[in-house]
C-alpha positions as CSV (number, residue, x, y, z in Angstrom):
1,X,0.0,0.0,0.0
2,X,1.6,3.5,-0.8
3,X,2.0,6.2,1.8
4,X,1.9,9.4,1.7
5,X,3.7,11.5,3.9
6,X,2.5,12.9,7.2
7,X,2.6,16.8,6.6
8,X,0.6,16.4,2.9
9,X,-2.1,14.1,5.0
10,X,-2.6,16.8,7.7
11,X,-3.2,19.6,4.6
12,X,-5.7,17.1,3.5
13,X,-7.7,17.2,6.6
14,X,-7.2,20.6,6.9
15,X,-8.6,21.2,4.0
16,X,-12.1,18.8,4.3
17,X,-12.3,20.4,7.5
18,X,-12.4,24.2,5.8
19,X,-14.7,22.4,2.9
20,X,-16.9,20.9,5.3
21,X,-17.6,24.3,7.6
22,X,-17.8,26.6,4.9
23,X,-18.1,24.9,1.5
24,X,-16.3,25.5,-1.7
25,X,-14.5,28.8,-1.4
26,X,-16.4,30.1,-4.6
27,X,-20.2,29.4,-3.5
28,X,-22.1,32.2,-3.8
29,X,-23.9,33.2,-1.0
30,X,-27.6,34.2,-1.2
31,X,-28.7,38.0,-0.5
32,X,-32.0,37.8,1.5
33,X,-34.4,40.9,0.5
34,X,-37.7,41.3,1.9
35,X,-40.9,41.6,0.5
36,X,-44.0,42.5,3.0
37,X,-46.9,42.9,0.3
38,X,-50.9,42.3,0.7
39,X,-51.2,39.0,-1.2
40,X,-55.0,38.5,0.4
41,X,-57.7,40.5,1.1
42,X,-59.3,43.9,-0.3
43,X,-55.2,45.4,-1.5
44,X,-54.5,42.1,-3.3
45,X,-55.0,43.6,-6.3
46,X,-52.3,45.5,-5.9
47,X,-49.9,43.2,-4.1
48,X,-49.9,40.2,-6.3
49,X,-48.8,42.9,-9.1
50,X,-46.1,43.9,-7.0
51,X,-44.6,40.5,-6.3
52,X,-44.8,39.5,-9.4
53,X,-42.6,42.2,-10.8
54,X,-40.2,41.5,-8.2
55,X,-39.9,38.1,-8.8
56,X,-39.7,38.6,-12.8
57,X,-36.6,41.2,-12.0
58,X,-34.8,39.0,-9.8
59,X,-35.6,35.6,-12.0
60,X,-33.8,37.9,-14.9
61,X,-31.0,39.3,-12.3
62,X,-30.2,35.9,-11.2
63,X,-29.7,34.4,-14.5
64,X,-27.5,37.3,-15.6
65,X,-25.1,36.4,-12.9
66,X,-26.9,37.7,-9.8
67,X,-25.3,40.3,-7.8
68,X,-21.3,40.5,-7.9
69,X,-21.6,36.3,-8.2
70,X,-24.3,36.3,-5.5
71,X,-28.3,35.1,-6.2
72,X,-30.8,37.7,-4.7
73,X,-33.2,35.6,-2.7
74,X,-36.7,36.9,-1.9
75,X,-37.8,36.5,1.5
76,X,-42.0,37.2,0.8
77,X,-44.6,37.6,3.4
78,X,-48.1,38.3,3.1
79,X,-49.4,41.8,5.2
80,X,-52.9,41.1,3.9
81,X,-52.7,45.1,3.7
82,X,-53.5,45.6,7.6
83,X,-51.1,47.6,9.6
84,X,-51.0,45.3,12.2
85,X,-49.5,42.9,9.8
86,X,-47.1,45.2,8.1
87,X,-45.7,46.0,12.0
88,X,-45.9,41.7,12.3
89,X,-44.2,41.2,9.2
90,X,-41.3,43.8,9.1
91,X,-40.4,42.4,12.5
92,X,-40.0,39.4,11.5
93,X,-38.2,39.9,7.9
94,X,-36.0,42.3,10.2
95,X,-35.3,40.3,12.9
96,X,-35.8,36.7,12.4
97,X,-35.1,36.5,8.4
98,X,-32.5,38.7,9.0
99,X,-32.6,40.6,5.3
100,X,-30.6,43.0,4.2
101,X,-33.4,45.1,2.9
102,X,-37.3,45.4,3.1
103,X,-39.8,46.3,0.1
104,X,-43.3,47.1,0.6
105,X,-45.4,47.1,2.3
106,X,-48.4,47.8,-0.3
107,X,-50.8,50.7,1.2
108,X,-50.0,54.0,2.5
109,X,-52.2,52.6,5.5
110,X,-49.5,50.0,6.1
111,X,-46.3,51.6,5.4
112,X,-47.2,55.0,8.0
113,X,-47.5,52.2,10.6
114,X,-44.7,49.8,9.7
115,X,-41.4,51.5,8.1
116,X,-40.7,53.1,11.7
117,X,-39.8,49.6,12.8
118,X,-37.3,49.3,10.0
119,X,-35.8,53.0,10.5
120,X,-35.5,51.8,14.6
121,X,-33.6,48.9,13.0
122,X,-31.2,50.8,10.8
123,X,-32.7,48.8,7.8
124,X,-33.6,50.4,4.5
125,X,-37.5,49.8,3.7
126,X,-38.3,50.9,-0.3
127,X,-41.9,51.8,-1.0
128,X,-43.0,51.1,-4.8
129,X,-47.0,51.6,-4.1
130,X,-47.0,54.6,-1.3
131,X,-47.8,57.7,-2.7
132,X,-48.9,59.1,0.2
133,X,-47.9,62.5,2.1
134,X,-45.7,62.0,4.8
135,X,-43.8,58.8,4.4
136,X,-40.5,59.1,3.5
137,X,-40.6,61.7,6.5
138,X,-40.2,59.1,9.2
139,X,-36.6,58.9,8.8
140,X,-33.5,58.5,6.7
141,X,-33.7,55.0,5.8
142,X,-37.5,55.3,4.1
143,X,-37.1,55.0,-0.2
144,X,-39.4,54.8,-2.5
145,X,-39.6,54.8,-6.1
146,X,-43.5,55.7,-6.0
147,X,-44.4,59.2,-7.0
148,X,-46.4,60.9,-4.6
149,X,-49.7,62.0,-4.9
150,X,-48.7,65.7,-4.7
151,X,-46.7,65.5,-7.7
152,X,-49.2,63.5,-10.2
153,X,-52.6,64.9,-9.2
154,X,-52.0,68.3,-10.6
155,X,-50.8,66.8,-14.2
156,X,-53.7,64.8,-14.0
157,X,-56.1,67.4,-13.4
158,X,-54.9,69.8,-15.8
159,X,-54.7,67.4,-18.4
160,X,-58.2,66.1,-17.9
161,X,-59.6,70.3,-17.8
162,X,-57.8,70.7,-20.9
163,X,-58.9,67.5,-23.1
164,X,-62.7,67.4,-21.5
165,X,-63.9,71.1,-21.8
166,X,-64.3,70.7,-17.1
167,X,-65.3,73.9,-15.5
168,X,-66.1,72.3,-12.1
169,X,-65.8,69.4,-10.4
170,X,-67.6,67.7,-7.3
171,X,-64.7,65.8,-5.0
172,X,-65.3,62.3,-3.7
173,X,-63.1,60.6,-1.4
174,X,-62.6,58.0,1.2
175,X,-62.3,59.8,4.9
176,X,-61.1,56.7,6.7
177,X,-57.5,55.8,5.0
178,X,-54.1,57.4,4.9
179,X,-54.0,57.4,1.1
180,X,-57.3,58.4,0.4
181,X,-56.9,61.2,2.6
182,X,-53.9,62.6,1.5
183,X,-54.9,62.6,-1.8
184,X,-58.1,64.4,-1.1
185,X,-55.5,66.7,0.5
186,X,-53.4,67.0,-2.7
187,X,-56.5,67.1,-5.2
188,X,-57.9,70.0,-3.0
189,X,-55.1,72.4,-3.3
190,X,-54.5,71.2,-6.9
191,X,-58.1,72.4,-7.6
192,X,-57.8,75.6,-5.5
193,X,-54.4,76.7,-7.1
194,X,-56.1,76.4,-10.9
195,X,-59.0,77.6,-9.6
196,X,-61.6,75.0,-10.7
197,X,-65.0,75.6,-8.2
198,X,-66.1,72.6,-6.4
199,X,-69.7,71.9,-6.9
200,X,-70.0,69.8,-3.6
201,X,-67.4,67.7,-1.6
202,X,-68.7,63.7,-0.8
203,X,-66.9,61.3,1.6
204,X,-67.3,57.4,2.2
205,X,-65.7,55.0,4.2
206,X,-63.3,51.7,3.3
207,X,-66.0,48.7,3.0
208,X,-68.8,50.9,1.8
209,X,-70.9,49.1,-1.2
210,X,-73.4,51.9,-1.5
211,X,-72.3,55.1,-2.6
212,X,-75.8,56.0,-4.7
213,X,-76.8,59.1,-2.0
214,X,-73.5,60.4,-2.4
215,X,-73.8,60.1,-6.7
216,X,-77.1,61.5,-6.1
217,X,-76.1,65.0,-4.8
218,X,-73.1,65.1,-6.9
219,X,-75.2,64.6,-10.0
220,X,-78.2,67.4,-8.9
221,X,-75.1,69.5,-8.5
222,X,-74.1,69.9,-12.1
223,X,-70.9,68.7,-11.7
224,X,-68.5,68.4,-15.3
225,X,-66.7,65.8,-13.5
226,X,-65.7,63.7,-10.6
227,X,-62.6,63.9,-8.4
228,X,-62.0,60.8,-7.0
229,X,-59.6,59.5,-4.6
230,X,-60.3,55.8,-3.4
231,X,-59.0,53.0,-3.8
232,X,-59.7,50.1,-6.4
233,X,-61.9,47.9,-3.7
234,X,-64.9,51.0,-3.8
235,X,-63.4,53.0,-6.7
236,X,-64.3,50.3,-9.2
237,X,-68.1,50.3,-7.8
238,X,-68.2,53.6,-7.6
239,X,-67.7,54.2,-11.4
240,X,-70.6,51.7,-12.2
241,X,-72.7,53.2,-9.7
242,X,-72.2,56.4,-11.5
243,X,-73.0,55.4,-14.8
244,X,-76.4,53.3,-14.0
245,X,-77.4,57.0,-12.4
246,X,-76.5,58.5,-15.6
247,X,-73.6,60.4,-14.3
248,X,-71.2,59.8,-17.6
249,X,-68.8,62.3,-16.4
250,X,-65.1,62.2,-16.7
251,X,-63.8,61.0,-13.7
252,X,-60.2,61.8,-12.4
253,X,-58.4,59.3,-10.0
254,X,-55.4,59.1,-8.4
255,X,-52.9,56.1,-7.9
256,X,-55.4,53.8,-6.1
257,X,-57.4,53.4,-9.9
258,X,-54.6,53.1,-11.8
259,X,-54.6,49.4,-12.7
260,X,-55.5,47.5,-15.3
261,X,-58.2,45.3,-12.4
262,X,-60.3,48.4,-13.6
263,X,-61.2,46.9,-16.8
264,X,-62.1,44.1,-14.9
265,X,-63.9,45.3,-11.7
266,X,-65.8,48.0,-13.1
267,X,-67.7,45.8,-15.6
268,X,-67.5,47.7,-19.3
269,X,-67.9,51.0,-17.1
270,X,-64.8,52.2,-16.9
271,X,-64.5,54.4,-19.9
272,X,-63.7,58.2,-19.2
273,X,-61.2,57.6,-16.1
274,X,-58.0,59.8,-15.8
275,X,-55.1,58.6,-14.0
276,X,-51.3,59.7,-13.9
277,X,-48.2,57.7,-13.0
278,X,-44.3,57.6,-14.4
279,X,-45.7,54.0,-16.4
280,X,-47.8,53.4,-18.9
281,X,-48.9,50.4,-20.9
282,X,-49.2,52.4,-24.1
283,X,-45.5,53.8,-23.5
284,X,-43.1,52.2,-26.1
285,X,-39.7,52.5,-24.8
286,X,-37.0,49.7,-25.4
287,X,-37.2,49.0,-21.4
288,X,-41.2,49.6,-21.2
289,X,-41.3,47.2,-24.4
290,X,-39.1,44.2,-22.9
291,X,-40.9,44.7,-19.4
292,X,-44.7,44.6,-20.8
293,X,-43.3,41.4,-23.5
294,X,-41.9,39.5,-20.5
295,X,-44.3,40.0,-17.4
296,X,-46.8,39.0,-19.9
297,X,-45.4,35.8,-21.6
298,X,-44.5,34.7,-17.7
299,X,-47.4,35.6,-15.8
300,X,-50.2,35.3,-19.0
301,X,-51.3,38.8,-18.2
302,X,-51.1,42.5,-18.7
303,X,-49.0,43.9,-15.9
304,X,-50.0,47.5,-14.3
305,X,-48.3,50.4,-12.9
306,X,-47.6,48.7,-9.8
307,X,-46.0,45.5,-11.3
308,X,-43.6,48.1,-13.1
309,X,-42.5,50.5,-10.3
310,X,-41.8,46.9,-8.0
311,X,-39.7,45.6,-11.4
312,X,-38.1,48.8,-11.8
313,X,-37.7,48.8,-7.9
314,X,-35.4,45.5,-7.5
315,X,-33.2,47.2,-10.6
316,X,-32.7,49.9,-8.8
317,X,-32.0,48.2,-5.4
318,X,-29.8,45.7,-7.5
319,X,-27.3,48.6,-9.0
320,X,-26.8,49.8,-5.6
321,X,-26.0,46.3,-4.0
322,X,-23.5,46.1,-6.9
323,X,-21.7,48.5,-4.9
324,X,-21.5,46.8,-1.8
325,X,-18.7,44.5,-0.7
326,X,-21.2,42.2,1.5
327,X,-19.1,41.7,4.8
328,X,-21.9,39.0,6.7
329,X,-21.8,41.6,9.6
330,X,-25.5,42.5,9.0
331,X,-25.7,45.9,10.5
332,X,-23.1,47.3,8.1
333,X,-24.3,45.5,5.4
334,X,-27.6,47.0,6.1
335,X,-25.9,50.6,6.5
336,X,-23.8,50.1,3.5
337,X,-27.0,49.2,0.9
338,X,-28.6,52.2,2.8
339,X,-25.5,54.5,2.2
340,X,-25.2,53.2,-1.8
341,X,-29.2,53.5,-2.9
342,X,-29.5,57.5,-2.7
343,X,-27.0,58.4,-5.6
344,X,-28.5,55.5,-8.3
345,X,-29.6,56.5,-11.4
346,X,-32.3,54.1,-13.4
347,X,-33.8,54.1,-16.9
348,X,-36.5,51.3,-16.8
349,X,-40.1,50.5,-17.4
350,X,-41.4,53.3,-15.8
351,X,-38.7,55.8,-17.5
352,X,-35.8,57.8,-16.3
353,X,-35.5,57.1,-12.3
354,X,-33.4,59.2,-9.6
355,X,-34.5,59.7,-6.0
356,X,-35.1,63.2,-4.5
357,X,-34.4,64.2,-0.5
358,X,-37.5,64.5,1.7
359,X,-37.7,66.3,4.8
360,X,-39.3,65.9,8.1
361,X,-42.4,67.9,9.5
362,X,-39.1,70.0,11.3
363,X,-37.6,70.2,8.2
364,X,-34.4,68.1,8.5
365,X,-33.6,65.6,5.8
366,X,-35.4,62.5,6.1
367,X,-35.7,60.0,3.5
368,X,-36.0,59.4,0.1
369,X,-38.8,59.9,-2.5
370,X,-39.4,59.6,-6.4
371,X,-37.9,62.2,-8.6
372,X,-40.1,61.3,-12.4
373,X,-42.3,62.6,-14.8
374,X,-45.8,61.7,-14.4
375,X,-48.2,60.6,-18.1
376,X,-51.4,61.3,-18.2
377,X,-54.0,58.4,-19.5
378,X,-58.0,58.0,-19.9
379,X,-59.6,55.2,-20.1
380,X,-60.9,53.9,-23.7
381,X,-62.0,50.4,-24.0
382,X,-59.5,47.9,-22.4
383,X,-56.6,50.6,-22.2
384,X,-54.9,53.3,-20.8
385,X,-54.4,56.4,-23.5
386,X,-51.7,58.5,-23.1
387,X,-53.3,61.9,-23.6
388,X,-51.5,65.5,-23.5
């Protein structure tokens, strides 16, 4: 039998030993990114949109080569778009999962309730559906790539005054939800700064099925069109109610109609419905093209605006984990993803992408929000229009 010397037999152990602890010295190691989204209940709509443009970006990052030879690995959790959830789930992608990063979560609602644990915890949390007032003030680690109500709404307005002939406007709006709110806030000064009179201001609240009392006053008040800020779940409804009263006004919306579910949820009433965003379906860009071609050939479906801004999302986090040597000290790889996403830079689906510092209510710099150029499109048919 041969043998082989004793100091070559001792490296040999040595090194099945170092193969057994840590594997082979090029195995790429996984980066764990959150994502808290409402995959059930009455924000579904919205969330499963969202995950699935994450999970198309990373399925296309991944096969590129990943991350600096690491795969991205999505750590998803369902918030059922309750802020009690969102506060159950960020916990727990924080602390137990232990991710580097945390998207979501989907609603305004959610995200005024939640992303304070993850600024406590020194971990980035990147909105791509808040468009709320407000958010990116709780603190300096608080993105998103969402643009917020109080930029869009104006564009929107102005756009639909100019293409539909609108002198005044009645305002309906939910009274019970962050978003809502704010974007009655938002559509309100829009109005009184371009000084459109309102013919009579209507309010509802989240769950309501019956809005025909409300349609009722705002149609005996002459009203060229309807301001409406509301979410898909009573939006949809509303617009049907609307039209069986014989209220065919134009309707503007903000970011809670803007999905393609419309098409579907108000029933072949849906015509007529303003909406501005960065994205649009009818948008032919090389990136907008690939995008709409690929979500649609792997998920069988048209995506919407929020499908996009979570797609373009995961880019934008990817370029700026690119930049970061990833130590496995979680607290500075946390601080390091935080310190690399302010200065990226982004042309995707939604268009030419850079962020913009917010302040708090004192005025100090706080977090981070969208800095893009809103389209305006009406409804026609089964599509979003751009219109100018």
């Amino acid at each position: 039998m041969r043998r082989f010397p004793l100091k070559n037999s001792l490296l040999a152990i040595a090194a099945f030993a170092a193969f057994t602890a840590f594997g082979p010295a090029a195995q790429a190691a996984d980066l764990k990114i959150g994502v808290a989204e409402a995959l059930s209940g009455g924000a579904a709509q919205y969330g499963t949109a969202i995950r699935n443009g994450f999970e198309l970006a990373v399925g296309e990052i991944n096969a590129a080569g990943g991350i600096n030879g690491n795969k991205i690995e999505l750590v998803i959790a369902d918030e059922q778009g309750k802020k009690e959830e969102a506060i159950n789930v960020f916990k727990k992608l924080i602390f137990q999962d232990k991710v580097l990063m945390v998207f979501g979560p989907t609603l305004s609602n959610s995200a005024q309730a939640a992303d304070p644990i993850a600024q406590a915890a020194k971990t980035v949390a990147f909105g791509t559906s808040n468009t709320a007032d407000g958010i990116t003030s709780i603190g300096d680690h608080i993105f998103r790539n969402s643009v917020t109500e109080a930029d869009v709404l104006p564009e929107t307005i102005k756009t639909a005054v100019k293409n539909a002939g609108i002198k005044k406007v009645a305002v309906l709006y939910g009274n019970d939800d962050v978003f809502t709110k704010s974007g009655y806030d938002n559509f309100k000064k829009a109005l009184d700064d371009l000084k459109i009179p309102v013919t009579t201001t209507e309010t509802f609240a989240k769950g309501d099925v019956d809005f025909k009392a409300q349609l009722t006053k705002i149609k005996a008040s002459g009203a060229d069109a309807i301001v409406l800020s509301a979410l898909l779940a009573e939006g949809a409804p509303i617009m049907v109610q609307a039209r069986q009263l014989g209220l065919n006004v134009p309707i503007i919306g903000g970011n809670g109609m803007n999905s393609v579910k419309i098409f579907e949820l108000a029933k072949g009433q849906s015509d007529n419905l303003y909406v501005g965003s960065p994205w649009s379906s009818s948008n032919a860009t090389p990136e907008n093209t690939k995008f709409i071609k690929a979500y649609t050939e792997k998920f069988k479906m048209a995506p919407d605006q929020f499908a996009a801004q979570a797609y373009d999302a995961m880019y934008i986090a990817a370029q700026a984990l690119k930049t970061v040597k990833v130590s496995g000290d979680l607290a500075a790889d946390r601080a390091a993803v935080r310190e690399a996403l302010p200065s990226v830079k982004h042309t995707g689906a939604t268009g030419a992408f850079q962020f913009r510092r917010a302040n708090d209510k004192s005025g100090k710099p706080a977090g981070y929000d969208a800095q893009q150029l809103p389209i305006v499109s009406v409804t026609k048919g089964s599509e979003f229009v751009i219109t100018k």
